[in-house]
N, CA, C and O of each residue as an XYZ file, in Angstrom:
784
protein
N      10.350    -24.781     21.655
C      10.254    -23.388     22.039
C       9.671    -23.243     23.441
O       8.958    -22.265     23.663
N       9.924    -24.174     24.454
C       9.313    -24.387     26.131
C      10.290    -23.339     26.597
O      11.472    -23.183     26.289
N       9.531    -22.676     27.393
C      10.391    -22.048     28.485
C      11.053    -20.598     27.739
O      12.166    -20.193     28.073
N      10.320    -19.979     26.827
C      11.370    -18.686     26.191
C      10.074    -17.627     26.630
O       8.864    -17.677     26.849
N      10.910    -16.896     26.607
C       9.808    -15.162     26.390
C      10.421    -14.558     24.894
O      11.526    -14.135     24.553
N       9.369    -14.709     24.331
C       9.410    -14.087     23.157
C       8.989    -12.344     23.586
O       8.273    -11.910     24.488
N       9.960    -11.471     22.265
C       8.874    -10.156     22.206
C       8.645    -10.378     20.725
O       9.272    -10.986     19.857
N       7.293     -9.522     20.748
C       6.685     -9.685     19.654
C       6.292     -8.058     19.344
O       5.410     -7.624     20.084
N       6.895     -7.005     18.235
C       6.519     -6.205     17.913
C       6.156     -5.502     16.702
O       6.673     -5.695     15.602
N       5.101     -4.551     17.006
C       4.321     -3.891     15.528
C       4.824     -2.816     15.101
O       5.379     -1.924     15.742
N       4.572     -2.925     13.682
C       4.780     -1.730     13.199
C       3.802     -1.260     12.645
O       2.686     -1.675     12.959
N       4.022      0.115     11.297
C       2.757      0.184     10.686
C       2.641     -0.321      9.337
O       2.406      0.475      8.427
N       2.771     -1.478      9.121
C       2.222     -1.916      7.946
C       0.425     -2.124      8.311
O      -0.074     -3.249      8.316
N      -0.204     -1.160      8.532
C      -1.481     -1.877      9.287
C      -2.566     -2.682      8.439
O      -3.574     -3.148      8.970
N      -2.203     -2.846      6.693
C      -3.037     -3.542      6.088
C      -2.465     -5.078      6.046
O      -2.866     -5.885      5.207
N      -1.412     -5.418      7.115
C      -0.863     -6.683      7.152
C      -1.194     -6.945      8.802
O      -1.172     -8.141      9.089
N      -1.436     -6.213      9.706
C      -1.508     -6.440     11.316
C      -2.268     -7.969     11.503
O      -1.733     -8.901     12.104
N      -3.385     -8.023     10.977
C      -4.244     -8.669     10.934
C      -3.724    -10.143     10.794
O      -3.948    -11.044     11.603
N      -2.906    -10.258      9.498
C      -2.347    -11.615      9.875
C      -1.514    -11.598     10.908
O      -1.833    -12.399     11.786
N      -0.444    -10.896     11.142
C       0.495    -10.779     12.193
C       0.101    -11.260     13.349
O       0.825    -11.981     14.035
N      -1.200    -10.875     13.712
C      -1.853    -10.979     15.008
C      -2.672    -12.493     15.123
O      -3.002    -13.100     16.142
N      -2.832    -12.793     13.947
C      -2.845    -14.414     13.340
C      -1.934    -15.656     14.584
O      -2.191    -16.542     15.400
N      -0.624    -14.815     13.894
C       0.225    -15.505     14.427
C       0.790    -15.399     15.505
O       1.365    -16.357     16.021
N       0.724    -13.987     16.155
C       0.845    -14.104     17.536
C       0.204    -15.062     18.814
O       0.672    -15.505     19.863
N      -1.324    -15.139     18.034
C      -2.052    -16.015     18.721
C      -1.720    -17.596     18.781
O      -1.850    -18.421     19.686
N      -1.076    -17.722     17.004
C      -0.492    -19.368     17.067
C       0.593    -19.349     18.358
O       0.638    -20.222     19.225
N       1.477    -18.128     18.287
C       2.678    -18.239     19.314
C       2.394    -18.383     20.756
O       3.072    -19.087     21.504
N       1.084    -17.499     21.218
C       0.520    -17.841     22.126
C      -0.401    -18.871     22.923
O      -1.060    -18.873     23.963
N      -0.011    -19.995     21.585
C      -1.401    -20.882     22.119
C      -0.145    -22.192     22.376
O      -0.541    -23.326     22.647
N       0.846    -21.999     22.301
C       2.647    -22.584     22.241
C       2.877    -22.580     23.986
O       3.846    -23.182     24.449
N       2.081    -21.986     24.730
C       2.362    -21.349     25.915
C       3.703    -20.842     26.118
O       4.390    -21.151     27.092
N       4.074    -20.052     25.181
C       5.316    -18.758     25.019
C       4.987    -17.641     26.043
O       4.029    -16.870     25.996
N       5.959    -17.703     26.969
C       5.748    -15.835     27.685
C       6.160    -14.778     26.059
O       7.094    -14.781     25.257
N       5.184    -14.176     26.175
C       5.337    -13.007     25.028
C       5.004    -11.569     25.731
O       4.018    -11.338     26.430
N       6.046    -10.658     25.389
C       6.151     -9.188     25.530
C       5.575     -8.241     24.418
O       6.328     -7.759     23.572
N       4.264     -7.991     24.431
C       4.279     -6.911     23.197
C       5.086     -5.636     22.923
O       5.673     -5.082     23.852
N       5.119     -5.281     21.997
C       5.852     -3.705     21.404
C       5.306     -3.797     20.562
O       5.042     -4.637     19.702
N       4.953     -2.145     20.991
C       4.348     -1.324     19.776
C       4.835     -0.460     19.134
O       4.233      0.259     19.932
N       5.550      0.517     18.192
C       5.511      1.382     17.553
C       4.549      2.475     18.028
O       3.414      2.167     18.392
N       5.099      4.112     18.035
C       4.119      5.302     18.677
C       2.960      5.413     17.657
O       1.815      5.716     17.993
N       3.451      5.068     16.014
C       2.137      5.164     15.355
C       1.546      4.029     15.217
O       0.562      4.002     14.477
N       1.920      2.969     15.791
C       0.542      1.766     15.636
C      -0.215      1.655     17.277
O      -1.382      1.266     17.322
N       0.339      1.929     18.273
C      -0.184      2.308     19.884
C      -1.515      3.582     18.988
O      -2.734      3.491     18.843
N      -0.910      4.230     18.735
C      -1.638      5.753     18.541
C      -2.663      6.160     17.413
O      -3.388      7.155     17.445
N      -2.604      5.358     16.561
C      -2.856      5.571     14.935
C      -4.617      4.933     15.312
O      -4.745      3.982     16.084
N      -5.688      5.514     14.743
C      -6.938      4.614     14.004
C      -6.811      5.006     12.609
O      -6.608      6.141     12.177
N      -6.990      3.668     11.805
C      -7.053      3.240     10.282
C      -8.214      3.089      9.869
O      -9.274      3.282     10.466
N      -7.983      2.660      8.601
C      -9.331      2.218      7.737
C      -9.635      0.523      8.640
O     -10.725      0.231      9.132
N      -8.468     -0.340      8.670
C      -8.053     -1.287      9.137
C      -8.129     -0.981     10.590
O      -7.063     -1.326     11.100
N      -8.775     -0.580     11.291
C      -9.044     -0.354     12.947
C      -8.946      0.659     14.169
O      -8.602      1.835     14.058
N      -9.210      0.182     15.054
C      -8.945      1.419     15.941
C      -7.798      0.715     16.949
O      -7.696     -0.475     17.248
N      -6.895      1.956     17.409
C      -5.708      1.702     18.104
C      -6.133      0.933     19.481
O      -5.586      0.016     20.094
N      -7.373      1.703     19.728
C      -7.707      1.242     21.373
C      -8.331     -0.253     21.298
O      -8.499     -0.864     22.354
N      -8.664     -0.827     20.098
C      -9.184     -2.297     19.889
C      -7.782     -3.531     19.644
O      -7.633     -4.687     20.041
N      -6.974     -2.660     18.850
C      -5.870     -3.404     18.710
C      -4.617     -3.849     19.923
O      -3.961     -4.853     20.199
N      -4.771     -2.281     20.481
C      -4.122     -2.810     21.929
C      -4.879     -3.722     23.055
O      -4.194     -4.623     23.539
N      -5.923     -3.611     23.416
C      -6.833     -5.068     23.860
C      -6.779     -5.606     23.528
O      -6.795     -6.516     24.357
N      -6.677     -6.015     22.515
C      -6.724     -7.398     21.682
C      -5.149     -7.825     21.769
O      -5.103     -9.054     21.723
N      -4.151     -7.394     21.852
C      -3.030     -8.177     21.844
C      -2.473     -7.597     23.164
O      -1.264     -7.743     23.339
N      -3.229     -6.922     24.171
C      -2.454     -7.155     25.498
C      -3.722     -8.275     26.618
O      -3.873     -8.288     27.840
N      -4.452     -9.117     25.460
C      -5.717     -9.737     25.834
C      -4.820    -11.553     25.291
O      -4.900    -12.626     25.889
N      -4.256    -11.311     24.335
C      -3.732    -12.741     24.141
C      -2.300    -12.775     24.353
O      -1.636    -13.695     23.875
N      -1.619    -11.583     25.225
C      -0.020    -12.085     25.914
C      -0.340    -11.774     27.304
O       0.516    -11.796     28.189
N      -1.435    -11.516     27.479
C      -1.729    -11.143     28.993
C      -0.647    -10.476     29.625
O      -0.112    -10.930     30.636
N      -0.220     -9.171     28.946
C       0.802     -8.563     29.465
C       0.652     -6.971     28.983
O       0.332     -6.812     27.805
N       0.811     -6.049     29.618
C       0.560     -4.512     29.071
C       1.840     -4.364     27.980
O       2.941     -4.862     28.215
N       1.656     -3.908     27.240
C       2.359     -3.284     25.821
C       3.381     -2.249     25.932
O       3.078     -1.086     26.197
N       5.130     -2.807     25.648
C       5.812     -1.756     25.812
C       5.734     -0.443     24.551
O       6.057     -0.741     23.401
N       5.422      0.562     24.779
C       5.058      1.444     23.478
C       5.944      2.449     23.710
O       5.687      3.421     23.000
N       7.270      2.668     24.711
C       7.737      3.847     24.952
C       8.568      3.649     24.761
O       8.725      2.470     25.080
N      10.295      4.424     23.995
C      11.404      4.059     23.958
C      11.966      3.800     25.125
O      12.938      3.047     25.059
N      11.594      4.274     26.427
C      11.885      4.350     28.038
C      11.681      2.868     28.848
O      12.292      2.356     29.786
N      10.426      2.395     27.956
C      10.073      0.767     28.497
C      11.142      0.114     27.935
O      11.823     -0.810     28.379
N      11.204      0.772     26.801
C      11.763     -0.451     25.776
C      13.535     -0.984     26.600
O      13.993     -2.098     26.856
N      13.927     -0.009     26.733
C      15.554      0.516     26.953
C      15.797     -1.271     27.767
O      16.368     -2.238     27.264
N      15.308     -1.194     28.761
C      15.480     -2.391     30.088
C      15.660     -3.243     29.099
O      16.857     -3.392     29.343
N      15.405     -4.259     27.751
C      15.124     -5.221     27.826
C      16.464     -5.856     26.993
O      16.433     -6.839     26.253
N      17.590     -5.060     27.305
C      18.742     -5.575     26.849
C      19.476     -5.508     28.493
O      19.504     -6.654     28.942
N      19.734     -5.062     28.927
C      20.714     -4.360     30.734
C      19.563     -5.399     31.359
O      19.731     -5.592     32.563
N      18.903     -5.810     31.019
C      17.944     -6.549     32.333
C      17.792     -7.715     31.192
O      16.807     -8.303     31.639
N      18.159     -8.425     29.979
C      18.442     -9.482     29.505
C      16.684     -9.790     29.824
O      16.412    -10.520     30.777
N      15.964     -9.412     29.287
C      14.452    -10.163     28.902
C      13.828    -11.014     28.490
O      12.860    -11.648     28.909
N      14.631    -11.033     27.302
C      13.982    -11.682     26.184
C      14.745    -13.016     25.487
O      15.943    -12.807     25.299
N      14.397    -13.998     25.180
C      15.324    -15.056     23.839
C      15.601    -14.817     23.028
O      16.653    -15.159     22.488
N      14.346    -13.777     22.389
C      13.762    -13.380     21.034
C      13.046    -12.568     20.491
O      11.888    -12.910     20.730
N      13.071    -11.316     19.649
C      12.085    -10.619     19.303
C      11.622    -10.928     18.138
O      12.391    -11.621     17.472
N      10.961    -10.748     17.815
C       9.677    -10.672     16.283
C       9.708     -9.624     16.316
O       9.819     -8.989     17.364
N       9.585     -8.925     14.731
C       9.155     -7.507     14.385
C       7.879     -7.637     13.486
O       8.324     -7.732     12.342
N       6.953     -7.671     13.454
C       5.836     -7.942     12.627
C       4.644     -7.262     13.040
O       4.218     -7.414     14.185
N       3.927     -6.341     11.995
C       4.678     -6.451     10.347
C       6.097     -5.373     10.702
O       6.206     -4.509     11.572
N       7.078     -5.830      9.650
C       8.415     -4.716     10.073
C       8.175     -3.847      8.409
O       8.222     -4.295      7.263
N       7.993     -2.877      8.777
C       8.231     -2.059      7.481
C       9.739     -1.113      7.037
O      10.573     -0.730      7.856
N       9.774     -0.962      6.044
C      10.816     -0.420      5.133
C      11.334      0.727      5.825
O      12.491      1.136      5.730
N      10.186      1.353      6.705
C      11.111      2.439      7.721
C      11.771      2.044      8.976
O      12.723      2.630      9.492
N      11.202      1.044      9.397
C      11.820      0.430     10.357
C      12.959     -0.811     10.542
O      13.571     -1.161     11.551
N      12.997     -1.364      9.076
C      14.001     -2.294      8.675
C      15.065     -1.074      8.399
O      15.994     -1.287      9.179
N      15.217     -0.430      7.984
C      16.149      0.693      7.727
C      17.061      1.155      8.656
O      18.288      1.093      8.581
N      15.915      1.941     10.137
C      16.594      2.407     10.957
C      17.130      0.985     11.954
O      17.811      1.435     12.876
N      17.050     -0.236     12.023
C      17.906     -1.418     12.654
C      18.680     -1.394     11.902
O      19.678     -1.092     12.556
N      19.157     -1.575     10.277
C      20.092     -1.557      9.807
C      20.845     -0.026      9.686
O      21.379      0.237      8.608
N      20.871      0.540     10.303
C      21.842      2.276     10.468
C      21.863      2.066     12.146
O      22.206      3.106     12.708
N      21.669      1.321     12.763
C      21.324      1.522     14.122
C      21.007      2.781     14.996
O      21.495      3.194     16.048
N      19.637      3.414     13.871
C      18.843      4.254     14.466
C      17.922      3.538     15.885
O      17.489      2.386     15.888
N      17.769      4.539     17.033
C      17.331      4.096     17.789
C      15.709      4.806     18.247
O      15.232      4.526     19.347
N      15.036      5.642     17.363
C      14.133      6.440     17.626
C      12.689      6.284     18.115
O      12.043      7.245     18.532
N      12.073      4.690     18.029
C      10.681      4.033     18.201
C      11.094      3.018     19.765
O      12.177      2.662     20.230
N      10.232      2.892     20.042
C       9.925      1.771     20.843
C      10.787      0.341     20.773
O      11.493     -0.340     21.516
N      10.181      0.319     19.139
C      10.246     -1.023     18.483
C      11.970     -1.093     17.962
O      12.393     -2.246     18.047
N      13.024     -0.074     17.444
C      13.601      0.188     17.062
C      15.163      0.141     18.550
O      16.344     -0.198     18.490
N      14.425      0.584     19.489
C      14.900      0.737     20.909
C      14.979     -0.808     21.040
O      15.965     -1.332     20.520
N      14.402     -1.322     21.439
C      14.160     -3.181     21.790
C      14.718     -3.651     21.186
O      15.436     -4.452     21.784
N      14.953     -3.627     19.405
C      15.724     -4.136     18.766
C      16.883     -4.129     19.149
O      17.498     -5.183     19.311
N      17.492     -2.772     19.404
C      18.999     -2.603     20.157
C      18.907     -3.105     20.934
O      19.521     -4.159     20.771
N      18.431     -3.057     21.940
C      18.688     -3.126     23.553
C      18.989     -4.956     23.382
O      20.089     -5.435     23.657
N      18.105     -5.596     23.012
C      17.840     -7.007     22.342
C      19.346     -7.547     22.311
O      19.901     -8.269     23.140
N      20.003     -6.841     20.786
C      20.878     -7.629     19.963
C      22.424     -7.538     20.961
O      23.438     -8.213     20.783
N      22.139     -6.268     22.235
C      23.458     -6.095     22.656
C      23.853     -7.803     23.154
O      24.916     -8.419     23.068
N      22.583     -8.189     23.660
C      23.076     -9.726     24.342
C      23.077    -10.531     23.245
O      22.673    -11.655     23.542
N      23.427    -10.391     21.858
C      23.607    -11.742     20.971
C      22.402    -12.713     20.722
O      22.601    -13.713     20.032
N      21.469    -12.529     21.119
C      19.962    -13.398     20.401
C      19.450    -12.648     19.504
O      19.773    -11.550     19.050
N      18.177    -13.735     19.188
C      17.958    -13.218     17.486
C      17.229    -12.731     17.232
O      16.261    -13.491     17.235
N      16.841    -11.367     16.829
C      15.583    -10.742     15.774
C      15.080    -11.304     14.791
O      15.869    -11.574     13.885
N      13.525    -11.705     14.588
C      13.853    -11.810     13.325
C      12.634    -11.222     12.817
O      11.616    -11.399     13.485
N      12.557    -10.472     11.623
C      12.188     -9.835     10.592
C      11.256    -10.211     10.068
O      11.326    -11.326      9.550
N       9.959     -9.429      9.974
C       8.422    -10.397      8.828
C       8.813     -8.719      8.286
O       9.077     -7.691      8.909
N       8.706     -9.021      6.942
C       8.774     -7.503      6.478
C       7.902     -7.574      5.713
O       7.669     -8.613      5.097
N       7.036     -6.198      5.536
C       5.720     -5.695      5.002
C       5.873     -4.283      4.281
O       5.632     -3.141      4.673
N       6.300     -4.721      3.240
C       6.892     -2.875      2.465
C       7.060     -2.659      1.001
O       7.594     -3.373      0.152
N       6.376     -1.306      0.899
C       6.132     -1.235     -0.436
C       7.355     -0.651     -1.089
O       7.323     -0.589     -2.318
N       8.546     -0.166     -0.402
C       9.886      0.237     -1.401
C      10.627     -0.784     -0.782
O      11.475     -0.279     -0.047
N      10.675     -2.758     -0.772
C      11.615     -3.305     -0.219
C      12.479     -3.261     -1.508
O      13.693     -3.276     -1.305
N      12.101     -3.213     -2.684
C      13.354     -3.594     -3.694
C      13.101     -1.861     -4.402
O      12.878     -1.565     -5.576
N      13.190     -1.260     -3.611
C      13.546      0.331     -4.042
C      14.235      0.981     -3.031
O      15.305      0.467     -2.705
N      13.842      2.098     -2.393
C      14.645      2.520     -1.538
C      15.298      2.016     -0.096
O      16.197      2.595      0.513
N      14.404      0.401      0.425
C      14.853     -0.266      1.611
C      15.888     -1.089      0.970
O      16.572     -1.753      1.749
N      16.216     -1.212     -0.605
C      16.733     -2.625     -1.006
C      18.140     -2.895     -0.112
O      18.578     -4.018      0.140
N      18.747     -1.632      0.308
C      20.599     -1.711      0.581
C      20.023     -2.082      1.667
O      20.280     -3.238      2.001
N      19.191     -1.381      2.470
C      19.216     -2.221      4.318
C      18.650     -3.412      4.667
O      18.614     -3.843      5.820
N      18.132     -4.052      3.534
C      17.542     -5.502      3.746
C      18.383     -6.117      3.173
O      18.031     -7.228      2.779
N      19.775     -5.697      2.891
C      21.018     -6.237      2.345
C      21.611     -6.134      3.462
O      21.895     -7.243      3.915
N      21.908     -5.316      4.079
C      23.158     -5.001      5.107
C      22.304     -5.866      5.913
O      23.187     -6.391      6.590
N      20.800     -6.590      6.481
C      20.479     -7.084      7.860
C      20.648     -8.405      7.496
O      20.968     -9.303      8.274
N      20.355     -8.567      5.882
C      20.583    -10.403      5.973
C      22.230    -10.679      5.635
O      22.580    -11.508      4.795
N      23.024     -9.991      6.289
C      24.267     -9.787      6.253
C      24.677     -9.420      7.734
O      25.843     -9.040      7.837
N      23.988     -9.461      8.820
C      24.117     -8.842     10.185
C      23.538    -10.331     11.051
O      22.520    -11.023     11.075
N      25.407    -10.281     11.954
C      24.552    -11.141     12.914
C      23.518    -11.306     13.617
O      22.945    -10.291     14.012
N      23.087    -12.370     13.905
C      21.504    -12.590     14.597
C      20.614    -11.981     14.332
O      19.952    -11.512     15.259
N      20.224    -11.730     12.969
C      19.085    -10.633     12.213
C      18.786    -12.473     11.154
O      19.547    -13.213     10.530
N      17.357    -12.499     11.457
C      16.640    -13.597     10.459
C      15.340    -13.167      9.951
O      14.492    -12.484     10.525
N      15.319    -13.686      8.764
C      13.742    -13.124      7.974
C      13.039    -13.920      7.808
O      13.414    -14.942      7.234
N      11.916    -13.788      8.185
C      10.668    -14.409      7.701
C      10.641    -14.901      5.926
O      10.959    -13.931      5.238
N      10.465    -15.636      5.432
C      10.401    -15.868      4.009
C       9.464    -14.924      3.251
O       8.303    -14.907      3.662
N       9.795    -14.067      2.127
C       8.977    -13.127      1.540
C       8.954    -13.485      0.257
O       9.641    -14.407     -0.184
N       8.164    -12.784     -0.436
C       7.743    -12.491     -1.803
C       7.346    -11.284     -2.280
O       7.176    -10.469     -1.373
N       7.081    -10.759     -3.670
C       6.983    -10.232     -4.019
C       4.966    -10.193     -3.899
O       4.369    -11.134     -4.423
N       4.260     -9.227     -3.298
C       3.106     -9.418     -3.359
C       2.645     -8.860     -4.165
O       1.480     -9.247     -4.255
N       2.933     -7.850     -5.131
C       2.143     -7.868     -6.109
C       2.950     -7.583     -7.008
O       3.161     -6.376     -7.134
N       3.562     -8.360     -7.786
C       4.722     -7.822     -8.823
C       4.539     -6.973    -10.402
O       5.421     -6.654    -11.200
N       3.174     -6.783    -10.471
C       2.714     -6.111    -11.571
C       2.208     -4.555    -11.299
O       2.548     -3.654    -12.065
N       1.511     -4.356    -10.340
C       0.905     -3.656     -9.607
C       1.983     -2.634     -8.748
O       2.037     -1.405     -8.755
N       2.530     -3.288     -8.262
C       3.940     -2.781     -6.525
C       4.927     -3.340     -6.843
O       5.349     -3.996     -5.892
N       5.667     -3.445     -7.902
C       6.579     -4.218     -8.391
C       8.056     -4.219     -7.172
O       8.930     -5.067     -6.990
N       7.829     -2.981     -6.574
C       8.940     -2.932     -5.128
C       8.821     -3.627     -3.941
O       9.712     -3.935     -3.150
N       7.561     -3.859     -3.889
C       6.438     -4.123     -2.225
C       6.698     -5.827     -2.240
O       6.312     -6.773     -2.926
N       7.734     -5.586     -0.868
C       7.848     -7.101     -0.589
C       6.660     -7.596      0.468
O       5.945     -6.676      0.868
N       6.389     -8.776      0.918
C       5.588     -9.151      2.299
C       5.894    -10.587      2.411
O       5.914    -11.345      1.441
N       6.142    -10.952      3.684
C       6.543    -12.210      4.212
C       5.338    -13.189      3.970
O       4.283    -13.148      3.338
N       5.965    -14.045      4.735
C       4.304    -15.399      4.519
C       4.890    -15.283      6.320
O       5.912    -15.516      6.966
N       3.361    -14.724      6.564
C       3.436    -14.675      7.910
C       3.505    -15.907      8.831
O       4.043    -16.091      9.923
N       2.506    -16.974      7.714
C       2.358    -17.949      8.653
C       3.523    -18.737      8.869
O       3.467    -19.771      9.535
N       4.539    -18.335      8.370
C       5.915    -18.834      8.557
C       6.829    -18.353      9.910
O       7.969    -18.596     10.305
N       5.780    -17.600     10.356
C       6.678    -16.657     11.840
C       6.932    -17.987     12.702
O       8.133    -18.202     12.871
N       6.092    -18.900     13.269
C       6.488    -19.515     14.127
C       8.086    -20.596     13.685
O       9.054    -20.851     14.401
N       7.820    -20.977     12.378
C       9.040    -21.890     11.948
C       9.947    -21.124     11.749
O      11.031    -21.677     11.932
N      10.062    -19.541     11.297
C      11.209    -18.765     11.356
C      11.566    -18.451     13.211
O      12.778    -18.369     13.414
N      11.111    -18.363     13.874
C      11.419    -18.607     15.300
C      12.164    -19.563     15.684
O      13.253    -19.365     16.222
N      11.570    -20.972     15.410
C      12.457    -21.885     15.835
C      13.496    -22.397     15.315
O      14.256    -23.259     15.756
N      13.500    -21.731     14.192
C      15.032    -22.115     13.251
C      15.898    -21.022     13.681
O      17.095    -21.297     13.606
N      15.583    -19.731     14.157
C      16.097    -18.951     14.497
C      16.954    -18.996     16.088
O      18.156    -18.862     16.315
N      16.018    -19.195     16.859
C      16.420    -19.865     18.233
C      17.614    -20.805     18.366
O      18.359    -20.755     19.344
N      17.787    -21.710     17.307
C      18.746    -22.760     16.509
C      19.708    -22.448     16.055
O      20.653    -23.230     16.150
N      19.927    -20.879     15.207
C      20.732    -20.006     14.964
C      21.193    -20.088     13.657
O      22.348    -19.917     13.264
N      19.526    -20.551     12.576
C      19.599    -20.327     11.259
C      18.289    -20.501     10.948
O      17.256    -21.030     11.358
N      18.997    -19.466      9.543
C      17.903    -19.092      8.480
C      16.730    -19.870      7.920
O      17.205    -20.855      7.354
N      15.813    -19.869      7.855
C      14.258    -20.782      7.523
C      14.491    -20.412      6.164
O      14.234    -19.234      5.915
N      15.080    -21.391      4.842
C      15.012    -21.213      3.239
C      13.815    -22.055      2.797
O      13.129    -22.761      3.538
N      13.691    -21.911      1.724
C      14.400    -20.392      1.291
C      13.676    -19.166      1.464
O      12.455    -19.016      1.420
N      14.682    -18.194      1.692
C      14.459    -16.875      1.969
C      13.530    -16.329      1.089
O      12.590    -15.731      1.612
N      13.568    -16.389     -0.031
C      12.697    -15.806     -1.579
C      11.566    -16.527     -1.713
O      11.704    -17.747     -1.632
N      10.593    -16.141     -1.877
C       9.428    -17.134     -1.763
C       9.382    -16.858     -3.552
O      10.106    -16.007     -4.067
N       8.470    -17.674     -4.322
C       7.791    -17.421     -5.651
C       6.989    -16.363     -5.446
O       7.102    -15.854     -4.331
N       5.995    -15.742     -6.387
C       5.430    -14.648     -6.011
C       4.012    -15.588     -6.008
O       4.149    -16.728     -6.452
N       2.862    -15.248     -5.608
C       1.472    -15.984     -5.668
C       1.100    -15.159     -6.873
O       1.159    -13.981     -6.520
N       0.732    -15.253     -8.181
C       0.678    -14.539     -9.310
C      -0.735    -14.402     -9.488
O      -1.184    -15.274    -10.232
N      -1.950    -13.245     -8.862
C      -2.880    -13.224     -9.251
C      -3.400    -12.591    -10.528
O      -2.970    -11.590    -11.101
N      -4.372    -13.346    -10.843
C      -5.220    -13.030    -12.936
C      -6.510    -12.504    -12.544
O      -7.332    -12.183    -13.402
C-alpha cells in the first residue's frame, strides 16, 4: 500500500468512531497520504461519545491534512482524480443507502461519487442498526456494484438488535489491500461474538 492517498470518511455511527479512528491511525502509521471526510453531522454534532471540535483535531492531527466536510470540497476528488481509495467508516444504514440509489446529498456521499466515476474502490465498514431491516436491499445492490468492498461484519448483538450489523474494524487495513487488488476480504459474514 506505498505510494496511495487513501480517503478516509465518517459518518454517524458515533458509538463506533472510536474504533474507526483506531484504525485510521494503523493506516497512518503505513505512511499512507490520507484525506479526511466528514459527514455535516459528525463535523457538527457533540455526543455522549464526544465533542465535534476534539474529534476534528484529532483526525486532522493524525492525516495532517484539514477535513473535507463540504459537498463543494468533496466534488474535485473525482475531475481532479485524488484518490486510489476511499474508506467509509463507520458507514451507516443512511449512508450505505444513499451510495446505493446514487444519492448525492453529504460530503461523504459526494466523494463516494465523485470517487467511483474513475473506477477505484470504496470500501464499506458498516455500523447499523436496520442493516438486515430496512438497509437489507442496499447492502444487496452494493455487494453487487462494481468497485464497492466491505469490511467483514457481524451481527453485534443478535438477541438484543437482532437487525444491527457492525464490521470488525480492525479488518479495515486488510480490506484495503485486498481491495486495491480488486477483491473481496472473505469471508464477508463474520460469526456473531455471542455475549452471556
Amino acid at each position: 500500500m506505498q505510494n496511495i492517498t487513501l480517503g478516509y470518511a465518517f459518518c454517524g455511527s458515533f458509538c463506533t468512531i472510536k474504533q474507526s479512528l483506531a484504525q485510521l491511525k494503523e493506516l497512518a502509521a503505513l505512511d499512507i497520504k490520507i484525506k479526511p471526510i466528514m459527514s455535516q453531522i459528525v463535523y457538527t454534532t457533540d455526543t455522549r461519545f464526544g465533542k465535534a471540535e476534539d474529534l476534528i483535531n484529532e483526525v486532522e492531527s493524525i492525516c495532517n491534512e484539514k477535513i473535507i466536510h463540504t459537498i463543494a470540497a468533496a466534488e474535485p476528488i473525482g475531475p481532479k482524480n485524488l484518490l486510489d481509495i476511499i474508506v467509509v467508516s463507520p458507514c451507516t444504514g443512511n449512508t450505505i443507502s444513499k451510495i446505493a440509489l446514487g444519492i448525492t446529498d453529504t460530503p461523504v456521499t459526494m466523494a463516494v461519487k465523485a470517487h467511483l466515476r474513475n473506477n477505484k474502490p470504496v470500501v464499506i465498514a458498516p455500523a447499523t442498526n436496520d442493516a438486515l431491516g430496512a438497509s437489507a436491499k442496499n447492502i444487496g445492490i452494493l455487494h453487487n456494484t462494481k468497485n464497492i468492498f466491505f469490511v467483514p461484519y457481524r451481527q453485534d448483538d443478535p438477541f438484543s438488535k437482532n437487525n444491527s450489523l457492525v464490521c470488525d474494524f480492525k479488518l479495515i487495513p486488510q480490506t484495503v489491500e485486498a481491495a486495491l487488488e480488486g477483491f473481496q476480504l472473505q469471508p464477508v459474514i463474520q460469526p456473531p461474538v455471542i455475549r452471556k
